[in-house]
Structure formats: structure tokens, C-alpha cells
Biopython code that builds the backbone (N, CA, C, O; Angstrom):
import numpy as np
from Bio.PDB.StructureBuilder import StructureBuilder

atoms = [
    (1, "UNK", "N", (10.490, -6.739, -10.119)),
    (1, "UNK", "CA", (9.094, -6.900, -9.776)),
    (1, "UNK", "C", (8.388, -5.548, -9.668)),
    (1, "UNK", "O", (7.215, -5.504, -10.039)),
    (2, "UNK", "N", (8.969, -4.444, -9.203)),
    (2, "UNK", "CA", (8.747, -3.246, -8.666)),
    (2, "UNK", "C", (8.310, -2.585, -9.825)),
    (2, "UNK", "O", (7.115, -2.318, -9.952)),
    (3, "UNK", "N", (9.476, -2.168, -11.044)),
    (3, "UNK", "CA", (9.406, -1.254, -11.570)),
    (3, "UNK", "C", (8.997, -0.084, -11.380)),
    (3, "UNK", "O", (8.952, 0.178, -10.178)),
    (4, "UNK", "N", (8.659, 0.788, -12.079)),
    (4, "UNK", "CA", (8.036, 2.198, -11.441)),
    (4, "UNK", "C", (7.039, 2.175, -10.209)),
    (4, "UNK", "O", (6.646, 3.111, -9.512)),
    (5, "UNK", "N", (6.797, 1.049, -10.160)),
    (5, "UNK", "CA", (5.985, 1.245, -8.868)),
    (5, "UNK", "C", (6.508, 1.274, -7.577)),
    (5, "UNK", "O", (5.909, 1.319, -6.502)),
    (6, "UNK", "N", (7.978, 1.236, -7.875)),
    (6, "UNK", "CA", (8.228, 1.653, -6.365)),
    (6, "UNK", "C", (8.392, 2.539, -6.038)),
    (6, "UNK", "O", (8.752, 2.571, -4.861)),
    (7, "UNK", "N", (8.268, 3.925, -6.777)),
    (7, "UNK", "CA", (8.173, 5.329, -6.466)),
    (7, "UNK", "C", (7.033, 5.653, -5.762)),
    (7, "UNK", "O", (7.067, 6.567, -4.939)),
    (8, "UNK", "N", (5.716, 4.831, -6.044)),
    (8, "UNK", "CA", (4.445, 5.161, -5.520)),
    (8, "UNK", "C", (4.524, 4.706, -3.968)),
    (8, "UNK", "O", (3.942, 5.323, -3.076)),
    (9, "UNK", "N", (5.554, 3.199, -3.691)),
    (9, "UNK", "CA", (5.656, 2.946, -2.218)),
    (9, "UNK", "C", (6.229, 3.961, -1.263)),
    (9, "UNK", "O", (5.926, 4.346, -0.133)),
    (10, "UNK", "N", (7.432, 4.332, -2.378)),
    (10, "UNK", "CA", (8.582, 5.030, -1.358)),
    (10, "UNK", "C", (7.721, 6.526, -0.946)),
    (10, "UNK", "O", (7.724, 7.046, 0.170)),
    (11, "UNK", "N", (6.871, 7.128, -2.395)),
    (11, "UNK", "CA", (6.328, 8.026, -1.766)),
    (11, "UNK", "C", (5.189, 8.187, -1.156)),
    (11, "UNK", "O", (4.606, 9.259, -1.002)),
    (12, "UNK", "N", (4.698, 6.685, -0.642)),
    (12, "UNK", "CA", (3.669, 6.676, 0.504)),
    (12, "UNK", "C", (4.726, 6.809, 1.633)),
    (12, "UNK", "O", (4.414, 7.600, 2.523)),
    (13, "UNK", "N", (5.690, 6.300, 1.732)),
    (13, "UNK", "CA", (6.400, 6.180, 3.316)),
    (13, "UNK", "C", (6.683, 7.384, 3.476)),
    (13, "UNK", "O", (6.288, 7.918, 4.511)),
    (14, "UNK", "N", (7.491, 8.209, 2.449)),
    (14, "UNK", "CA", (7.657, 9.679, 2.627)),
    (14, "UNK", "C", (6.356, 10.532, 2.993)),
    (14, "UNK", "O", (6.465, 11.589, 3.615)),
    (15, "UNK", "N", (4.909, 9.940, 2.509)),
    (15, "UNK", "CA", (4.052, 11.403, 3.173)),
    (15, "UNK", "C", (3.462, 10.259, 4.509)),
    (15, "UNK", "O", (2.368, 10.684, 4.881)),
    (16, "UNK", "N", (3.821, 9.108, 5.223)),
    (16, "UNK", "CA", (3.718, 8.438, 6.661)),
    (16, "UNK", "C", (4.327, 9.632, 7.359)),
    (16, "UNK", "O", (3.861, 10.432, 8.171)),
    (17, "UNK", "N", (6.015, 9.449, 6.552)),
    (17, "UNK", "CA", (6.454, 10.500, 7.926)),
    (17, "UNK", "C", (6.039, 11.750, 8.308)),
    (17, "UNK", "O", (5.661, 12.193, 9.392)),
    (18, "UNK", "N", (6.229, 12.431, 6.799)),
    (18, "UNK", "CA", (5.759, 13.942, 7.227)),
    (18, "UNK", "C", (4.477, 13.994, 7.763)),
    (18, "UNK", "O", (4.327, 15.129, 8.215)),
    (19, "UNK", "N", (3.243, 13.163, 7.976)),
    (19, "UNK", "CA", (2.511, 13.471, 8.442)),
    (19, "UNK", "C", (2.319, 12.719, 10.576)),
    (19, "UNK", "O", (1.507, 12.986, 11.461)),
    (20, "UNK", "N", (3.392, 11.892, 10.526)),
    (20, "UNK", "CA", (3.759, 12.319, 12.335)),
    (20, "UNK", "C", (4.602, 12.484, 12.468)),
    (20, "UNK", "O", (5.010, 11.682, 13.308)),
    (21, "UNK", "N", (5.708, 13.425, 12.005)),
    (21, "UNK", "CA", (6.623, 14.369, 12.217)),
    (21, "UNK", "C", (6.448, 14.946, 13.844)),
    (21, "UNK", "O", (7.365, 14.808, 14.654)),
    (22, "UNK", "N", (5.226, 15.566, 14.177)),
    (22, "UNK", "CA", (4.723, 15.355, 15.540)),
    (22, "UNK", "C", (3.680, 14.593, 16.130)),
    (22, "UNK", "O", (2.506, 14.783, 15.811)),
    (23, "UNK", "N", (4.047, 13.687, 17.026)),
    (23, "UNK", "CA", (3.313, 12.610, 17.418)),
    (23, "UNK", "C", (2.209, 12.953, 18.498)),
    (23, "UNK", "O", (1.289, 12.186, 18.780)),
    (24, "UNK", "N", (2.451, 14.434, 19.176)),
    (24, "UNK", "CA", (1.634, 14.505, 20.080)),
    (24, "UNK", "C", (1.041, 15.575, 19.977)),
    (24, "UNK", "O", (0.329, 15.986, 20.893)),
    (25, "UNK", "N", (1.232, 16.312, 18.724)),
    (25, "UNK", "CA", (-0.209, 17.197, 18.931)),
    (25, "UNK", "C", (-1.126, 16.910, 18.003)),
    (25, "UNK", "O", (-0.666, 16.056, 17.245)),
    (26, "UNK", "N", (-2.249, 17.240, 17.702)),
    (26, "UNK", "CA", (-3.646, 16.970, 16.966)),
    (26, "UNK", "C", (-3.219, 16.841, 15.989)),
    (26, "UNK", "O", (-2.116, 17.347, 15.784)),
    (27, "UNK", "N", (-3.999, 15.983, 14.750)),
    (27, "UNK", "CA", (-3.859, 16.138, 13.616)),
    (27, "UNK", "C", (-4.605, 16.835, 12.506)),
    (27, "UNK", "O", (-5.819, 16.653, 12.601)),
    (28, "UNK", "N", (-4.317, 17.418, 11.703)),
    (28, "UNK", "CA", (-5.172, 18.962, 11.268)),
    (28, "UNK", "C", (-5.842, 17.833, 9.859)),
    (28, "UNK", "O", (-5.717, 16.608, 9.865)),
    (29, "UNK", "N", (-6.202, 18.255, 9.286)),
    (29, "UNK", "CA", (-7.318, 18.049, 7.790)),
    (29, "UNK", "C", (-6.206, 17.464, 7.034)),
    (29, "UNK", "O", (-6.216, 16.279, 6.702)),
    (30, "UNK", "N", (-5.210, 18.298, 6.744)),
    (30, "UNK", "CA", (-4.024, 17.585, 6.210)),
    (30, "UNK", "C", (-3.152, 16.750, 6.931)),
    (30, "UNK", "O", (-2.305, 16.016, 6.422)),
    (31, "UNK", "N", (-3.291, 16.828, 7.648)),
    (31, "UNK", "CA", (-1.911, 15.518, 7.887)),
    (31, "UNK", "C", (-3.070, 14.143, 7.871)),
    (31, "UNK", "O", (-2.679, 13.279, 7.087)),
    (32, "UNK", "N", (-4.145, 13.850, 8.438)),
    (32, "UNK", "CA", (-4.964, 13.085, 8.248)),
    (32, "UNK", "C", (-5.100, 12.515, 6.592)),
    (32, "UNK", "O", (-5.234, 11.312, 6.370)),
    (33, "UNK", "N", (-5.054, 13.394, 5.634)),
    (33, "UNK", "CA", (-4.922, 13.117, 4.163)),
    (33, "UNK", "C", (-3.530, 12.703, 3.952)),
    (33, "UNK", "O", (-3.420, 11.672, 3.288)),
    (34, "UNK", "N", (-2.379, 13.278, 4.371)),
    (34, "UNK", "CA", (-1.689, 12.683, 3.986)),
    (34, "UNK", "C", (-0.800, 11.170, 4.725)),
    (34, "UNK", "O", (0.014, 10.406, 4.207)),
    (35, "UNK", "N", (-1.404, 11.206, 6.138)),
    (35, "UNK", "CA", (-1.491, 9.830, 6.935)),
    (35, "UNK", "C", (-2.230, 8.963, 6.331)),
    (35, "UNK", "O", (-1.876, 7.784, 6.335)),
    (36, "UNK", "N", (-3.572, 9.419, 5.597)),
    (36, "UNK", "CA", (-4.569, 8.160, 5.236)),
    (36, "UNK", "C", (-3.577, 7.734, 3.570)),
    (36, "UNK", "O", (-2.987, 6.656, 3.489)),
    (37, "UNK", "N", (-3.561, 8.595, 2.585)),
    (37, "UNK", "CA", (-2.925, 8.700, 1.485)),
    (37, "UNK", "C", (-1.530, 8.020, 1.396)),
    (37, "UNK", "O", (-1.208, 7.158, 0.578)),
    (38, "UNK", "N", (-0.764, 8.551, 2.367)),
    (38, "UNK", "CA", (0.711, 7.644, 2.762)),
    (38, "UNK", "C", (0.481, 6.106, 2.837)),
    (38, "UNK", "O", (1.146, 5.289, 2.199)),
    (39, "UNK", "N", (-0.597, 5.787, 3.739)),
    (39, "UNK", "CA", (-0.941, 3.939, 3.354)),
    (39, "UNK", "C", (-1.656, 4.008, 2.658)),
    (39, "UNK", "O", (-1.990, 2.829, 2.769)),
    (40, "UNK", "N", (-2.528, 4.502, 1.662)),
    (40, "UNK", "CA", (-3.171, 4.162, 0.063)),
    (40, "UNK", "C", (-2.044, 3.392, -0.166)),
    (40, "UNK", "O", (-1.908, 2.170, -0.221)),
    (41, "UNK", "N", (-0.793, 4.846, -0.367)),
    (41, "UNK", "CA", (-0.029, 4.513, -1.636)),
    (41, "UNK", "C", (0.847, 3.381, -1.549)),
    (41, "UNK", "O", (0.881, 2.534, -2.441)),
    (42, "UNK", "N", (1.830, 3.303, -0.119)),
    (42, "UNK", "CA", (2.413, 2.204, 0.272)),
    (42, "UNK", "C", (1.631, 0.517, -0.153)),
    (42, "UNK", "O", (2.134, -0.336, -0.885)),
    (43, "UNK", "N", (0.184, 0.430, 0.632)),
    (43, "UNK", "CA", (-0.288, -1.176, 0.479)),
    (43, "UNK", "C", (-0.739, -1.039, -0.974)),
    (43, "UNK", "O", (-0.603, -2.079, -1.618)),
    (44, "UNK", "N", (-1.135, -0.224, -1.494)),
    (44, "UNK", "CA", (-1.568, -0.041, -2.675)),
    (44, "UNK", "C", (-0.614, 0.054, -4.115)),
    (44, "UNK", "O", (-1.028, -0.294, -5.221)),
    (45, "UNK", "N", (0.430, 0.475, -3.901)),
    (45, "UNK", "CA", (1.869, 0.411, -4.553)),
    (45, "UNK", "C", (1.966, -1.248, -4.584)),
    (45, "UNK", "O", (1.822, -1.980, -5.564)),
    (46, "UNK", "N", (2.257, -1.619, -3.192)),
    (46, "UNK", "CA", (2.823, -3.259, -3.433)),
    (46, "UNK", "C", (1.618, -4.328, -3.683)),
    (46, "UNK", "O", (1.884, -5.498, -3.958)),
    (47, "UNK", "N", (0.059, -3.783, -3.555)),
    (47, "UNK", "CA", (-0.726, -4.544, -4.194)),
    (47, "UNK", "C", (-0.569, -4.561, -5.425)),
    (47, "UNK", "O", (-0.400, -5.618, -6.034)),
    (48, "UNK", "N", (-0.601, -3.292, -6.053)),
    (48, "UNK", "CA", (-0.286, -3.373, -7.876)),
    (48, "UNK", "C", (0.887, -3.941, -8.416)),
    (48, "UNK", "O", (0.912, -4.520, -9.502)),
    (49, "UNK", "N", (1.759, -3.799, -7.749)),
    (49, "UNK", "CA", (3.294, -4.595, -8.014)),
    (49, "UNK", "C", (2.975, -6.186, -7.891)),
    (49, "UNK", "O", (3.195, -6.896, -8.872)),
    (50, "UNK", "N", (2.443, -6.765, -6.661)),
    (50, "UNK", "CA", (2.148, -7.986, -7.176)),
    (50, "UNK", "C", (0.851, -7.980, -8.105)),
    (50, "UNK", "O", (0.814, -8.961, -8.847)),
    (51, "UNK", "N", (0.219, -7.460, -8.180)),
    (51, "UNK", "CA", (-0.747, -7.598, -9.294)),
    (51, "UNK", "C", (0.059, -7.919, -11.006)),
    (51, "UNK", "O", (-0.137, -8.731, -11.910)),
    (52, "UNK", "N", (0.751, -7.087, -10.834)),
    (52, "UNK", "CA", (1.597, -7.106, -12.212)),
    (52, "UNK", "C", (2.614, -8.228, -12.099)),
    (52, "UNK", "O", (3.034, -8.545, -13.212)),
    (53, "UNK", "N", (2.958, -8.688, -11.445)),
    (53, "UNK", "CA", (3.949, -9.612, -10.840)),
    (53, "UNK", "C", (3.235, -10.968, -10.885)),
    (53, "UNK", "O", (3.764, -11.825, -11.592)),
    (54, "UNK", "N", (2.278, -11.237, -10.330)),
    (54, "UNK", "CA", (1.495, -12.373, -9.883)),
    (54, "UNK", "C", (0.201, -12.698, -11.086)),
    (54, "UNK", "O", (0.002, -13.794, -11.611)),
    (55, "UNK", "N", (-0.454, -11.637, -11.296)),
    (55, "UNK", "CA", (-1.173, -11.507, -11.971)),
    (55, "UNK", "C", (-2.309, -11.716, -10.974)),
    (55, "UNK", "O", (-3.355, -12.114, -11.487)),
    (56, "UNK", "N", (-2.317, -11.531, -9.665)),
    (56, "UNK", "CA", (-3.168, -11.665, -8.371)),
    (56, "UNK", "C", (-3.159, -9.876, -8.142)),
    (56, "UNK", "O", (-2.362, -8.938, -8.171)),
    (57, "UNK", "N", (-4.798, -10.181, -7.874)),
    (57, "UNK", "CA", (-4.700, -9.148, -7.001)),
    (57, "UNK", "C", (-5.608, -9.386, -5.661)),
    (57, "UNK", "O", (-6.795, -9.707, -5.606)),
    (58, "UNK", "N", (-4.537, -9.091, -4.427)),
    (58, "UNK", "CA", (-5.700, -9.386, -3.233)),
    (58, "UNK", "C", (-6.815, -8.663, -2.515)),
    (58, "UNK", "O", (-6.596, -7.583, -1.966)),
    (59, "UNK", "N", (-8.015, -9.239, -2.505)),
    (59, "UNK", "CA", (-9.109, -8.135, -2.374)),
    (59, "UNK", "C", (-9.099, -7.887, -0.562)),
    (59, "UNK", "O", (-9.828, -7.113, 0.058)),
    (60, "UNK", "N", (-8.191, -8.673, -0.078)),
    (60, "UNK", "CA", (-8.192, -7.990, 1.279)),
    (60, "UNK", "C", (-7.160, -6.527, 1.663)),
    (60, "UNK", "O", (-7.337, -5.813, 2.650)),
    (61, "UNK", "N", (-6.215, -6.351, 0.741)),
    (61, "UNK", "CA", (-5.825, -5.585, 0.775)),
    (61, "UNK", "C", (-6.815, -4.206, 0.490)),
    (61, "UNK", "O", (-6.876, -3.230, 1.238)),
    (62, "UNK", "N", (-7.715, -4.427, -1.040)),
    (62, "UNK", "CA", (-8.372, -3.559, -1.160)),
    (62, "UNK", "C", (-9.354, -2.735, 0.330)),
    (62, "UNK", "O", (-9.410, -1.579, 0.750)),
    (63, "UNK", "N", (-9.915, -3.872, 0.698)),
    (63, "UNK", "CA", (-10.843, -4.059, 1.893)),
    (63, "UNK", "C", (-9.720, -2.998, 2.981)),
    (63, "UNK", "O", (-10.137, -1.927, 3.423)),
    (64, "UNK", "N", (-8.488, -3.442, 3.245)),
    (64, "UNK", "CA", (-7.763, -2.944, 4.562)),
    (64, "UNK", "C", (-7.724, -1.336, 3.906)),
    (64, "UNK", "O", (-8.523, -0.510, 4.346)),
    (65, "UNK", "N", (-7.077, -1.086, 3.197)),
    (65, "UNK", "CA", (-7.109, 0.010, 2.601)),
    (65, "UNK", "C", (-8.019, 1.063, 3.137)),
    (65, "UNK", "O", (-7.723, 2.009, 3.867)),
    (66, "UNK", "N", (-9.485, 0.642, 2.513)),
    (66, "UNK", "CA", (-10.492, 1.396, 3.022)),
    (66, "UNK", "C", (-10.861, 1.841, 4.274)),
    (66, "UNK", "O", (-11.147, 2.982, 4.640)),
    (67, "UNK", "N", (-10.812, 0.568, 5.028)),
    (67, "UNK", "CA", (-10.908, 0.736, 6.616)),
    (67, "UNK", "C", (-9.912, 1.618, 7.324)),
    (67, "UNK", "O", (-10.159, 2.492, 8.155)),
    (68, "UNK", "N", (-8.485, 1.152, 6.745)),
    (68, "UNK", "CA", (-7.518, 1.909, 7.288)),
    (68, "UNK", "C", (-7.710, 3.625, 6.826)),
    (68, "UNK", "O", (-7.151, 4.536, 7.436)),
    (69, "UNK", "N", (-8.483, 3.796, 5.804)),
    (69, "UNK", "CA", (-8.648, 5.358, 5.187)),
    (69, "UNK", "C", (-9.131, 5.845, 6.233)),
    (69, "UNK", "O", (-8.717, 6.714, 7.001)),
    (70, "UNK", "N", (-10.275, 5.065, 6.208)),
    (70, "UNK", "CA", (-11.423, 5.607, 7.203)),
    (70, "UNK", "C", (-11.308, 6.142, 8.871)),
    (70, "UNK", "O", (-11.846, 7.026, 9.537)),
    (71, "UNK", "N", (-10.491, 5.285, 9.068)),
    (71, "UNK", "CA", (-9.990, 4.536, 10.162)),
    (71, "UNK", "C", (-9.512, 5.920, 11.021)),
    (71, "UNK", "O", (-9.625, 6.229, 12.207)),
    (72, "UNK", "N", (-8.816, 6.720, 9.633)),
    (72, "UNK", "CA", (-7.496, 7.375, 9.902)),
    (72, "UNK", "C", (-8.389, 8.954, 10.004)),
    (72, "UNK", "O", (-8.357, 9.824, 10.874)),
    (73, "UNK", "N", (-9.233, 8.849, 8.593)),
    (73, "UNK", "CA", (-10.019, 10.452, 8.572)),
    (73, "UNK", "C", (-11.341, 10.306, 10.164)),
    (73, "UNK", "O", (-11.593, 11.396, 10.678)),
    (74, "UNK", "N", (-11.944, 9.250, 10.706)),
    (74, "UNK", "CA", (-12.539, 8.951, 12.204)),
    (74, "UNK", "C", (-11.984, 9.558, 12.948)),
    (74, "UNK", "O", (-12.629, 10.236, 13.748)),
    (75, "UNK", "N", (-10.367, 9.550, 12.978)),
    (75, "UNK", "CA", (-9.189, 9.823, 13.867)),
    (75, "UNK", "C", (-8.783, 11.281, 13.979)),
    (75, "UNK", "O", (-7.904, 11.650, 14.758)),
    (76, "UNK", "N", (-9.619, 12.301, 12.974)),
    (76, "UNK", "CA", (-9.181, 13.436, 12.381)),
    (76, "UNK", "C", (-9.136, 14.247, 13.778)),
    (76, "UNK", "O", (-10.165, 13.997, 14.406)),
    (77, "UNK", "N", (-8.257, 15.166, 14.496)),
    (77, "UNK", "CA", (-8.352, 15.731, 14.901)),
    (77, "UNK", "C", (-7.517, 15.544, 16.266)),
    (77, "UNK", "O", (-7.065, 16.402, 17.024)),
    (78, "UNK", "N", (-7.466, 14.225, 16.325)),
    (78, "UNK", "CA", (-6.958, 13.737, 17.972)),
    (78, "UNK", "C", (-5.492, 13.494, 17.814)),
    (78, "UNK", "O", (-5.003, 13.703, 16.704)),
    (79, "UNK", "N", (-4.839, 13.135, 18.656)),
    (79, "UNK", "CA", (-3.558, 13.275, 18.532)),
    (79, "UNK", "C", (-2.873, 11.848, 17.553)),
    (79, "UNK", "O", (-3.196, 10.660, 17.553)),
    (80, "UNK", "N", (-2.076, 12.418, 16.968)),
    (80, "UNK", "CA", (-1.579, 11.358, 15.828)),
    (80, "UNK", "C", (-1.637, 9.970, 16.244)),
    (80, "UNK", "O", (-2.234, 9.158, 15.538)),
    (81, "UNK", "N", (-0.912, 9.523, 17.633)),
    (81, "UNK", "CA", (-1.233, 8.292, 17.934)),
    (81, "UNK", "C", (-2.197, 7.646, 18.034)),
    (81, "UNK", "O", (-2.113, 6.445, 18.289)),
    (82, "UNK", "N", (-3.576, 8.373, 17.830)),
    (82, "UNK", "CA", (-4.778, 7.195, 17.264)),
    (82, "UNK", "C", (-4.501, 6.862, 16.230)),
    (82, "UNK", "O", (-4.510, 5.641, 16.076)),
    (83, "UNK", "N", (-4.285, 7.348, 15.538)),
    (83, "UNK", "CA", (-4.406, 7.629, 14.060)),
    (83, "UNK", "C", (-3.393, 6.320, 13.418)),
    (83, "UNK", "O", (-3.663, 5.531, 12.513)),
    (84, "UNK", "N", (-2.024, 6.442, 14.340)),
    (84, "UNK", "CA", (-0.839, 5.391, 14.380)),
    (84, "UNK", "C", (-1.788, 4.283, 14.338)),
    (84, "UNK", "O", (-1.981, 3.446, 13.456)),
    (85, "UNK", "N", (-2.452, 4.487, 15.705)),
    (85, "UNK", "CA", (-2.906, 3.081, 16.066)),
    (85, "UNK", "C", (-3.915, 2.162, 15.042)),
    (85, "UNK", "O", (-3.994, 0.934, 14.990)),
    (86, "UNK", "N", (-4.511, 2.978, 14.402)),
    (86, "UNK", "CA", (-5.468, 2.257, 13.499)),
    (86, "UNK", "C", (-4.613, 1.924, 12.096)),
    (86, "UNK", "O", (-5.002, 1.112, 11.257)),
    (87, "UNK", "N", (-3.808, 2.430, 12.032)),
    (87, "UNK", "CA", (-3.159, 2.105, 11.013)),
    (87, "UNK", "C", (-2.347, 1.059, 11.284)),
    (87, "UNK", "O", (-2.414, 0.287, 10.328)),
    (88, "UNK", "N", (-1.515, 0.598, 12.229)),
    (88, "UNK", "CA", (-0.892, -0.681, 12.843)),
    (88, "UNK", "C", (-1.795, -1.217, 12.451)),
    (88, "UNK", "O", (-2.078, -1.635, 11.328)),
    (89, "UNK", "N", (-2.664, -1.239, 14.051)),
    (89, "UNK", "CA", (-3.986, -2.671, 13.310)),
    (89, "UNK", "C", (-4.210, -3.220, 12.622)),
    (89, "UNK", "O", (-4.266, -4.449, 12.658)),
    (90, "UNK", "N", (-4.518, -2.213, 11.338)),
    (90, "UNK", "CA", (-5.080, -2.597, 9.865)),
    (90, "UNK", "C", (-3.929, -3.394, 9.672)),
    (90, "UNK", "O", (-4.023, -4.621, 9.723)),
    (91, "UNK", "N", (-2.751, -2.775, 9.434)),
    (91, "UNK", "CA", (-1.520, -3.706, 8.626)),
    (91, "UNK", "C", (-1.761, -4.996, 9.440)),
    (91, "UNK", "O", (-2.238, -6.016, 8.943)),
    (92, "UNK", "N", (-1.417, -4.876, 10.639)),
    (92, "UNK", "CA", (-1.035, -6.893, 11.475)),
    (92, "UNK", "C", (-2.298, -7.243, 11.235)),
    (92, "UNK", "O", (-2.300, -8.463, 11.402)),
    (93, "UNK", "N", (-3.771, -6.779, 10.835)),
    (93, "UNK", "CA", (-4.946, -7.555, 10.434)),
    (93, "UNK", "C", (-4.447, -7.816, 8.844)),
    (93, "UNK", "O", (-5.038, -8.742, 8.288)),
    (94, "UNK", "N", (-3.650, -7.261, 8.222)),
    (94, "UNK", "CA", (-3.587, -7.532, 6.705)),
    (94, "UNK", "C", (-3.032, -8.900, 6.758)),
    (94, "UNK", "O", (-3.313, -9.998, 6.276)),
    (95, "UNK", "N", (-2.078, -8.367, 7.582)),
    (95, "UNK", "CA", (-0.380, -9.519, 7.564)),
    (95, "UNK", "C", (-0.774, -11.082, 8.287)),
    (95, "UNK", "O", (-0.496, -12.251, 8.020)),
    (96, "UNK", "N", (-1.392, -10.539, 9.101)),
    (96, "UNK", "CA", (-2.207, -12.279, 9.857)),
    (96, "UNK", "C", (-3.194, -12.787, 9.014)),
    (96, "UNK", "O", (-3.298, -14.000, 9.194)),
    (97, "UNK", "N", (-4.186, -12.239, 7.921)),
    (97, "UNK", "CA", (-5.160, -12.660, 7.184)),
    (97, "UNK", "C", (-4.128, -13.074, 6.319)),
    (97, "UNK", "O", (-4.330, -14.177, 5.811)),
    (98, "UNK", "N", (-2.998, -12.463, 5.979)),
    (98, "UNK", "CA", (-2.610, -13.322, 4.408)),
    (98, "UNK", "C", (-1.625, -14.274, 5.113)),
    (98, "UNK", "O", (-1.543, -15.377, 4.574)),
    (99, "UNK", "N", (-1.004, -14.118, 5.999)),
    (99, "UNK", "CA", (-0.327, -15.678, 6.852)),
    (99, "UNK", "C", (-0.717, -16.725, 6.778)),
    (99, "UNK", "O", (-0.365, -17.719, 6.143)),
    (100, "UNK", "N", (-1.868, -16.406, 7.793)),
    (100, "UNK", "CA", (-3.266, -17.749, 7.851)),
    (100, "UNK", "C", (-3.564, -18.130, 6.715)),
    (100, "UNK", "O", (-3.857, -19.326, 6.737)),
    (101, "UNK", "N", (-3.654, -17.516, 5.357)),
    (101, "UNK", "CA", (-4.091, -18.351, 4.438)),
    (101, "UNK", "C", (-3.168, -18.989, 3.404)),
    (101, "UNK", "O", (-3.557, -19.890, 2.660)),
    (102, "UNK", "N", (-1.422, -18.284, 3.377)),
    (102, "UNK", "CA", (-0.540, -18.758, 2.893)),
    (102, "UNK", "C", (-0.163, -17.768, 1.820)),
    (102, "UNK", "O", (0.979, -17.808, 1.361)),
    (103, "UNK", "N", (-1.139, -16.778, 1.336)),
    (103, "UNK", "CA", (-0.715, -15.803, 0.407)),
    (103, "UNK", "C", (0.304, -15.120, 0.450)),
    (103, "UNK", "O", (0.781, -14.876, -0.658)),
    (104, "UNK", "N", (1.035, -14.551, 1.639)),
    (104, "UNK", "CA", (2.395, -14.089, 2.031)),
    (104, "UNK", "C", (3.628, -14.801, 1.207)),
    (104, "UNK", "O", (4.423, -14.225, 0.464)),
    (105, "UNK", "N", (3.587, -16.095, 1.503)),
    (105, "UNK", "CA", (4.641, -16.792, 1.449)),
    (105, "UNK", "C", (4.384, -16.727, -0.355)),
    (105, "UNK", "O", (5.235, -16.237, -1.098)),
    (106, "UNK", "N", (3.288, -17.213, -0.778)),
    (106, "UNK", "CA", (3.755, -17.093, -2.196)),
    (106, "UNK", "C", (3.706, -16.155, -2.831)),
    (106, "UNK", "O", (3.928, -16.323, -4.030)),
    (107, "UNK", "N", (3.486, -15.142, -2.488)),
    (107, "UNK", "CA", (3.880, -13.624, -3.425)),
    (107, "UNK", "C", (4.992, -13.178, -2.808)),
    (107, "UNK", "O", (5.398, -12.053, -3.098)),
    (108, "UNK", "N", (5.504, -13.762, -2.102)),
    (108, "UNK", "CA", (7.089, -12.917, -1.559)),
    (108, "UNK", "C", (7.753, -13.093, -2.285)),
    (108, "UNK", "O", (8.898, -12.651, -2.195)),
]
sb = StructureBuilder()
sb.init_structure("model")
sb.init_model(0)
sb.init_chain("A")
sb.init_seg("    ")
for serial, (resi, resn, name, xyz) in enumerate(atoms, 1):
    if name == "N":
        sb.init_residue(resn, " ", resi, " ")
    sb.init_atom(name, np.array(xyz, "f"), 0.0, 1.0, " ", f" {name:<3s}", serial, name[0])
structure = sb.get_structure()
């Protein structure tokens, strides 16, 4: 299902970590890019994978994406755990919107 696109997931999770590597001090210009960029690539990796897979693509993902970008560069400056926090959110708002409507279960 993946194909090359799972390089684009794995290397969103790889720039998640490096960018809270430290959780409690501020987050500078870059780690904010590469916190916001790390979930581009991750929800955005497995949106295109089922896109290619399904031939679906879900526009709430697109939607979380953005917010979660935003969410994350708002967050610029304060200590990583906002930054965590809006990014949780976004995902369990992704993951409960596609529950509730059943999309989960059939693209799994």
C-alpha cells in the first residue's frame, strides 16, 4: 500500500523527534518548522498512500494539517509542550472525525 511513501512517513516521525528532543525549553524558528513539517509529512504521507490505495482522498485530513501547521508556528517560541499539545488535539480531532463517520475502518 505504502510504497515509497513510506519514507515520507518515517521521515516525518524522524523530524517529530528531533524537534522535542527537549521538551522544556522554548522552541526556536526551527524546531517549530520542523515540529509543524514532521506532521505535514507523517498525516500527509498516509493521506497520499491511501489516496493511491483507495483512490480517496480525505479533505479532513487536508483541513487538520493546516490547523495543526498553524497551530504549531502560533506556538513558536513557548515551550515545546504547547506545541505537543496542539498537535495531539489535531490528531484525536482527526481520529474521532474519521471514527464517527466510519472512514477509519475502511481505509485500514
Amino acid at each position: 500500500m505504502y510504497s515509497i511513501l513510506h519514507f515520507v512517513v518515517v521521515f516525518g516521525v524522524v523530524l517529530l523527534a528531533e524537534a522535542v528532543a527537549h521538551p522544556q525549553e522554548a522552541l526556536p524558528a526551527g524546531g517549530s518548522l520542523a515540529l509543524a513539517g514532521g506532521v505535514l509529512l507523517f498525516v500527509g504521507g498516509t493521506a497520499a498512500a491511501l489516496r493511491r490505495s483507495a483512490n480517496a482522498l480525505s479533505g479532513r485530513r487536508l483541513v487538520v494539517l493546516a490547523a495543526v501547521a498553524a497551530g504549531v508556528w502560533l506556538t513558536h517560541g513557548t515551550p515545546v509542550s504547547w506545541s505537543l499539545l496542539v498537535v495531539a488535539l489535531g490528531l484525536l480531532l482527526l481520529g474521532a472525525a474519521e471514527r464517527a463517520t466510519g472512514n477509519a475502518s475502511r481505509r485500514a
